[in-house]
N, C-alpha and C positions, 0 to 999 in steps of 0.2 A: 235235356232235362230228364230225371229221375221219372220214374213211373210208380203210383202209389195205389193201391187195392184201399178202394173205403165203402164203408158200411155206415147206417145211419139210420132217419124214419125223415120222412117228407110230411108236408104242411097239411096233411090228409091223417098223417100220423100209418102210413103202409111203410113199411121196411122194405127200404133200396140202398142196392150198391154197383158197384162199377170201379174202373180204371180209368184214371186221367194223370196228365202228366203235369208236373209240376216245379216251380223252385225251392220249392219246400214244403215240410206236413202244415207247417202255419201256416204258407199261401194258400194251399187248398183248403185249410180249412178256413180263409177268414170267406173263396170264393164260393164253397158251397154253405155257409151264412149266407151268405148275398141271394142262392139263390131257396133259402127257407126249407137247409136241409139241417138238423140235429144230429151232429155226427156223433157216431159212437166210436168209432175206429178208423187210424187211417197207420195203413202198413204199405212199407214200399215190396215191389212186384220182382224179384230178382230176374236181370235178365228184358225186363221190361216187355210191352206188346210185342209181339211178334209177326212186323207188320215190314213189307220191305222190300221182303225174298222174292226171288225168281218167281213171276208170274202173278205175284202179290201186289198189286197197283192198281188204281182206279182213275183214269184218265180225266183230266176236266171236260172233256163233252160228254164222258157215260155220266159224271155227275151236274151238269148241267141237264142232260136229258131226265133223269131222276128227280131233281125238282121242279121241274116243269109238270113233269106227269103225278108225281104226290100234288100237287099245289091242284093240278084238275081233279084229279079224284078226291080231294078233302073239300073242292068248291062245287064237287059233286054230292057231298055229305055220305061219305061213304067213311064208315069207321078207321080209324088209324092204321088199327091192327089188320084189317082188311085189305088194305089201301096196300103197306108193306109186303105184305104174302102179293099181290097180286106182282107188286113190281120185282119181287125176288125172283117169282116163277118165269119170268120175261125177261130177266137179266143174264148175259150169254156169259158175262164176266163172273169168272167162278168165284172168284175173292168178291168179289164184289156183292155177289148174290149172298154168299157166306152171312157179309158183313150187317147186309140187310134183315136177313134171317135172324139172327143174332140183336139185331136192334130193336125187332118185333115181339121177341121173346121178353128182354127187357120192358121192354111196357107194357105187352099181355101181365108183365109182375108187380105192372103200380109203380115203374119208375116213369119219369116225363121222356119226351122224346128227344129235347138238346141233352139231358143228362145219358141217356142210353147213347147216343150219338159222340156223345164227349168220350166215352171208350175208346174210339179209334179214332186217335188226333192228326194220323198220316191220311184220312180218308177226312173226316169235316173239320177242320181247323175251327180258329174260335170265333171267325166271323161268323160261319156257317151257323155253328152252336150258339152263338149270340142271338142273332138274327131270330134263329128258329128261338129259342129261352122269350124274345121278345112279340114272337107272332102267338105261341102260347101264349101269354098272357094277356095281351091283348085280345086273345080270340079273331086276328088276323092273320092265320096261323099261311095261308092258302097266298094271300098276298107277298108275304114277307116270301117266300119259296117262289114266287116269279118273279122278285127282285129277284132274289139269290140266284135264280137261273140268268136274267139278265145280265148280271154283274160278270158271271162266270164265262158269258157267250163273249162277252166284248172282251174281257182279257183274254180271252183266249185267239182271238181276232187278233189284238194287238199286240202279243205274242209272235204268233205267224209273222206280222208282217215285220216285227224286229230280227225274227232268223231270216227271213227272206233278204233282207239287207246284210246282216252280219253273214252266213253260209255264202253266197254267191261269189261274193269277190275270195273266199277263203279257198273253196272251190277250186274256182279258176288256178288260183295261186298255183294250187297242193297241184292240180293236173300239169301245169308248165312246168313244176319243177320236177316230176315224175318222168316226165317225158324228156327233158335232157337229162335227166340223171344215168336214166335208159342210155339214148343216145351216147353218152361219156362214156355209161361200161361196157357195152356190147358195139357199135356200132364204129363211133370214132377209131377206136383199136385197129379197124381193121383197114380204114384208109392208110393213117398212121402207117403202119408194116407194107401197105402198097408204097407211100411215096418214100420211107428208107431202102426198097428194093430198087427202086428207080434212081434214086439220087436227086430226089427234087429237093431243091433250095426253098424250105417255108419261111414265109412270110412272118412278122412277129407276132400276129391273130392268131393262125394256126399253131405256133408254137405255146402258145397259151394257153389255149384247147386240149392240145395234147399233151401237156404237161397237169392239167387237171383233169383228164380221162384218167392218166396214170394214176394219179394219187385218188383218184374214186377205184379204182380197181383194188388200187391196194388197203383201203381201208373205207370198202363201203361195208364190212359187218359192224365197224365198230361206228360207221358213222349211222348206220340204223338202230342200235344197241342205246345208242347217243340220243339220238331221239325219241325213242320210245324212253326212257330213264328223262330225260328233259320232260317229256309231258305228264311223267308221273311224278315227278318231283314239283312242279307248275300246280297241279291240283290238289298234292298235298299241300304246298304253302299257299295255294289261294283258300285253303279250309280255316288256316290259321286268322286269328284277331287280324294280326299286323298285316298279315298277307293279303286278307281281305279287304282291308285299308287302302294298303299301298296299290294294290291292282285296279280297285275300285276310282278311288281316287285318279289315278292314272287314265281310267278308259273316258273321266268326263274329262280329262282334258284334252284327247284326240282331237285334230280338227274333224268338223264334219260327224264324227262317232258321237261326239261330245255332248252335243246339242243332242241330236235323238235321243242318246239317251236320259240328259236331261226332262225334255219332253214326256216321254214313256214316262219316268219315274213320278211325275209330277199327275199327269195322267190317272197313273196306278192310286196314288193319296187322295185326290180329289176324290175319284169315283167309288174310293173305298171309304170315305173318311162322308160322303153324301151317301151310299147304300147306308152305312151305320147308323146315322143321322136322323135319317127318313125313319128308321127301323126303330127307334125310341132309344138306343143305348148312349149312356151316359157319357159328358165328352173326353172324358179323362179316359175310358174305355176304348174309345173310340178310336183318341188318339195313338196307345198302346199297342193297338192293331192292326191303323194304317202304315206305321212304321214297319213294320214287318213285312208289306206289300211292296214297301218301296224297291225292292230288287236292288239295290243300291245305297253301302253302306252307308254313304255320305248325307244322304238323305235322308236313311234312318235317323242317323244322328241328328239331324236337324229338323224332324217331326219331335223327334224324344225330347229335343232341346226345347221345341215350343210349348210341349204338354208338360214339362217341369212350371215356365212362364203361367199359364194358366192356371195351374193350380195353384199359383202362388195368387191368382186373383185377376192379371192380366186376360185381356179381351183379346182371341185368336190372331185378331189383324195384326195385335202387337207382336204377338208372340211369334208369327211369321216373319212379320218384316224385321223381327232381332237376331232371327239367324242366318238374314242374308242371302239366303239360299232358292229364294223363293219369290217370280218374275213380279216386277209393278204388278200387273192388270191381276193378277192371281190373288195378291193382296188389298187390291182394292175392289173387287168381285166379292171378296170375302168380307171384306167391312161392311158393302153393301146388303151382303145376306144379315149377318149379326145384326144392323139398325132394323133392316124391317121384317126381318123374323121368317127371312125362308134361305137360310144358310143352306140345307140340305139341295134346295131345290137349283141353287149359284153356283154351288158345289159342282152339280150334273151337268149344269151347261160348260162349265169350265173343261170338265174330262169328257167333252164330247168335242168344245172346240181343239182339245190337243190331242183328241183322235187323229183329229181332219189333218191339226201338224203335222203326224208322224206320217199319216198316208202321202201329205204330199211331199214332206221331206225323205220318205225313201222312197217314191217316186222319183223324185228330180235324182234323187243318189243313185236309183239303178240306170237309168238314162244319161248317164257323167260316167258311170263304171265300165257299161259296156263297150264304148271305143277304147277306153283306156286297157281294160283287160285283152281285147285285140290287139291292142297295139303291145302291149306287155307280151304275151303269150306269142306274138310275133315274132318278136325283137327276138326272144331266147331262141326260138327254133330256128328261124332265118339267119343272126348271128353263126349259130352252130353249125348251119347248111351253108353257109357263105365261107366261113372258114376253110373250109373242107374242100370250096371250090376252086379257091385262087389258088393254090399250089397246080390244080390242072390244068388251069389256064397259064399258068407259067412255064408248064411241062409242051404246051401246044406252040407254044411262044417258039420253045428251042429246035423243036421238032421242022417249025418251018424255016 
């Protein structure tokens, strides 16, 4: 998205501006209407924020610890502006500290605090800035920030434990095939040259081995050249539309992958689409933005697809259960909240019961992985070591 510089006077009638990014000068302007700003000017920023670089990032738990601690000190009633200096001078993360200083300044200037926050959309995205737009006005400003801490503690919980599942068995992988690749170019070679000096008759194992040590010796630059080119060609067409599709696509259909990540994503909408909920934002907003949590194009699609349904006047159960995407109990959880009026609250226990899924489904997944990645990581070395043997024991054979 483009980056736009605007200028304007707020519902106080103080002139404020700022940076936010947008899909057009008409979308930002019809969002800062919405939020009772009178824009004067909106120019786009060449080049855009400057947010990204080396050593420029703010971690989800330094921003989870950041709302927790504004949320105490504003239910300490301790000034805004006060509140920010305190957590800047405390903050070890330079960008980070920057960005707070910088946030502080803006509202020392009469702009609000989701609008100075909305500056730097790599640091609080638009729940964040929602969220907060919604504890301002509510004058719930201290609650809505320990949601926002909560929200950010458990995804990042559930985070962790999908790398922990995904990295593990990749791991193992990349190390077994490291280790005979080793094996193939430095090591086999030199049996090889013993048993043509002796004149052992190998076996058609060994002749296989060695016949693929050769061709690793002779084209292991090009065969690493090949993979590093493969992995950078992989992430450039996973950036694409179709790429992102197709891969996406593809990884919920894994067995076993499939379903977690199902899970997870489902997870992710829930507990995002119940923090928004709870937090007063409207549901077409809502919907907008849990889409974007989904980590998972296919699900985006099928959030995006329910929040067209609704607007058209359909009731969310419907709008779920017409894209298919989305488990019975999920959908009838949801109906339940929408009759008696605590959707938000249906919502939470839902991405809390497919917390507990994913822990125990990659529990039982690491516990299935680990004989099998022994037994994997076996096979390869012990094959390669076995190979290597029988020609000596044939050689032992003639001897006696």
């Amino acid at each position: 998205m483009p980056t736009y510089l605007w200028k304007g006077k707020n519902r106080y009638g103080d002139a404020v501006q700022g940076e936010r990014t947008a899909d057009s000068t008409e979308d930002l302007s019809r969002v800062l209407q919405r939020e009772q700003i009178q824009v004067a000017s909106i120019a786009p920023v060449r080049g855009g924020l400057k947010i990204g670089r080396l050593g420029e990032k703010v971690k989800a738990k330094e921003l989870a610890i950041y709302s927790r601690q504004l949320a105490v000190l504003i239910d300490a009633e301790l000034p805004i502006i006060q509140s920010l200096r305190i957590l800047a001078e405390q903050t070890r993360n330079k960008y980070f500290k920057k960005v707070i200083t910088s946030v502080g300044e803006d509202v020392e200037a009469g702009t609000s605090l989701n609008q100075a926050k909305r500056r730097f959309p790599k640091v609080f995205d638009d729940l964040f800035c929602n969220l907060v737009a919604s504890g301002e006005q509510s004058g719930a400003l201290d609650i809505m920030l320990k949601r926002l801490a909560d929200y950010i503690e458990k995804t990042v919980k559930l985070r962790g434990q999908v790398k922990q599942a995904m990295i593990y068995p990749v791991a193992i992988i990349s190390f077994a095939l490291i280790v005979a690749v080793f094996l193939l170019w430095k090591v086999i070679p030199v049996f090889s040259g013993i048993f043509s000096e002796l004149g052992a008759e190998l076996p058609g194992i060994t002749k296989a081995v060695v016949a693929l040590s050769g061709f690793i010796q002779s084209y292991i630059v090009y065969m690493v050249l090949g993979l590093v080119a493969g992995i950078f060609l992989f992430r450039a067409y996973r950036r694409t539309g179709p790429g992102r599709w197709s891969v996406d696509r593809f990884m919920l259909r894994v067995p076993a992958i499939g379903k977690l990540l199902t899970k997870v994503g489902i997870s992710r909408v829930t507990r995002t689409l119940s923090t928004l909920l709870a937090g007063g934002v409207s549901m077409l907003e809502c919907l907008k933005i849990t889409s974007s949590t989904a980590g998972n194009v296919v699900l985006e699609k099928a959030v995006m697809d329910a929040r067209r349904q609704v607007a058209e006047g359909r009731s969310l159960t419907e709008a779920f259960q017409s894209t298919g995407r989305f488990p019975f109990m999920m959908t009838q959880m949801v109906k339940v909240g929408e009759e008696t009026g605590t959707l938000d609250q249906m919502l939470g226990k839902l991405a809390d019961f497919y917390d507990d899924e994913v822990s125990a489904s990659v529990a039982a997944m690491m516990s299935l992985l680990e004989p099998v990645m022994m037994i994997f990581v076996g096979g390869i070395v012990g094959g390669l070591i076995l190979s290597m043997y029988l020609p000596i024991f044939s050689l032992m054979a003639q001897i006696q």
